[in-house]
C-alpha positions as CSV (number, residue, x, y, z in Angstrom):
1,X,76.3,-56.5,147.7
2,X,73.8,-56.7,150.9
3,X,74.8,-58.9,153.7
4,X,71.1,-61.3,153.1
5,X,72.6,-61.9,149.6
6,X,75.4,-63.5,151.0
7,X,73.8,-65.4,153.8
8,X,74.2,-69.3,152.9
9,X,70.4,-69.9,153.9
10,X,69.4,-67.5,151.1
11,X,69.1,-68.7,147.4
12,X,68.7,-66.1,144.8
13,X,68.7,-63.5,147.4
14,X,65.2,-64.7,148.7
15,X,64.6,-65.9,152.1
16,X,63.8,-69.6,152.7
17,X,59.9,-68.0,153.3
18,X,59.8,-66.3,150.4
19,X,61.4,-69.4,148.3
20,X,58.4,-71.6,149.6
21,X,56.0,-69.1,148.9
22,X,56.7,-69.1,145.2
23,X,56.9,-72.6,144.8
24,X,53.4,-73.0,146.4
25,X,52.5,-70.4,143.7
26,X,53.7,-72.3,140.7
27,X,52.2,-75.7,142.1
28,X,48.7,-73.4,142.6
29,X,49.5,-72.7,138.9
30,X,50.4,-76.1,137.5
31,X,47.2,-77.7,139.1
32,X,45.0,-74.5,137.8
33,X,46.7,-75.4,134.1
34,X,45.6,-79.5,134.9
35,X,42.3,-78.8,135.7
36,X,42.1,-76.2,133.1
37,X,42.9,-79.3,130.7
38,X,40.8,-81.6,132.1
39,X,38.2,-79.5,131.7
40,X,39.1,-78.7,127.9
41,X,39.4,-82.6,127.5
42,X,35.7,-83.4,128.7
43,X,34.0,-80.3,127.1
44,X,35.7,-81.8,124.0
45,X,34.1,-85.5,125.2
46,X,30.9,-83.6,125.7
47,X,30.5,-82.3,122.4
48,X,31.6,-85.6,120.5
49,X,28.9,-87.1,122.6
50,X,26.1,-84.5,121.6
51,X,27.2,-84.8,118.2
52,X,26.5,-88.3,118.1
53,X,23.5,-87.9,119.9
54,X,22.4,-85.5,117.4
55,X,23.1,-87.9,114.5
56,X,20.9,-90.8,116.6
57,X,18.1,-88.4,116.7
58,X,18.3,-87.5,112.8
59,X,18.6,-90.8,111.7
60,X,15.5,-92.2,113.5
61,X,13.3,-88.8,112.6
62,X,14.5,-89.7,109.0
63,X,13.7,-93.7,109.7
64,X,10.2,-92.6,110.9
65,X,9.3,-89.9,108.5
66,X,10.2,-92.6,105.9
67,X,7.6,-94.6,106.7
68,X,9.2,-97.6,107.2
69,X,7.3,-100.1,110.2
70,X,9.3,-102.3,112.2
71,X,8.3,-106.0,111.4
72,X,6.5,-107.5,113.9
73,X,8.4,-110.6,116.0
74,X,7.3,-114.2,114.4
75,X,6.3,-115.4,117.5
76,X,3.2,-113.5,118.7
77,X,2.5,-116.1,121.1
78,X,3.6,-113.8,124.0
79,X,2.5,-110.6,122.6
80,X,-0.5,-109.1,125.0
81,X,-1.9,-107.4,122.3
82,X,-3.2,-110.0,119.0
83,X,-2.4,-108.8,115.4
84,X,-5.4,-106.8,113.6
85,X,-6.4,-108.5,110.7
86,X,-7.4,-106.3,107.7
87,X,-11.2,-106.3,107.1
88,X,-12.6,-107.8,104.3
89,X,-14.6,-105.3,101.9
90,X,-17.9,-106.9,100.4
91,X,-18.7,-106.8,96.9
92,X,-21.7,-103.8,97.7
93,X,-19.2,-101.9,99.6
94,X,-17.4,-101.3,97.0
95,X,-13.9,-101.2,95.5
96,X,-11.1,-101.7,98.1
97,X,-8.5,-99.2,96.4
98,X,-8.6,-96.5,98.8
99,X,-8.1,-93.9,95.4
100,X,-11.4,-95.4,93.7
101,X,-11.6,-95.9,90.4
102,X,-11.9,-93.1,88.0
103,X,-14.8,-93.4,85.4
């Protein structure tokens, strides 16, 4: 046995330098495999979040390729813009089915 592994200020056979040095390491280590996890847990977030964004986006393109029209408020007395009103076809215009009539 060497006379350093006997020394009382060495532990393991490593000197007090090389004792700190390790244990800098593994805390360099631990706060790699933190961050590491962090960054797992908000790539994770960030793909829930695009997922739901994804399903907000498909459900209004399938809301407005439906067709469907938003009702207007009840009270149009604020609205800048008045409500058109839909014209009234004569009798020598002619029928007001868009589709005609078929004869």
């Amino acid at each position: 046995e060497s006379s350093t592994a006997r020394d009382p200020q060495f532990v393991g056979g490593l000197a007090p330098w090389a004792l700190r040095r390790d244990l800098e390491t593994l805390h360099r280590h631990d706060r790699i495999r933190e961050i590491e996890s962090e960054t797992s847990r908000t790539e994770v977030a960030l793909l829930g979040s695009e997922a739901k964004i994804g399903k907000i986006e498909r459900e209004i393109l399938h809301h407005d390729l439906s067709g469907a029209v938003p009702k207007p408020p009840s009270n149009n007395e604020g609205s800048e813009c008045p409500r058109k009103m839909p014209k009234r076809s004569d009798e020598d215009e002619g029928p007001s089915d868009p589709r005609g009539t078929l004869m």
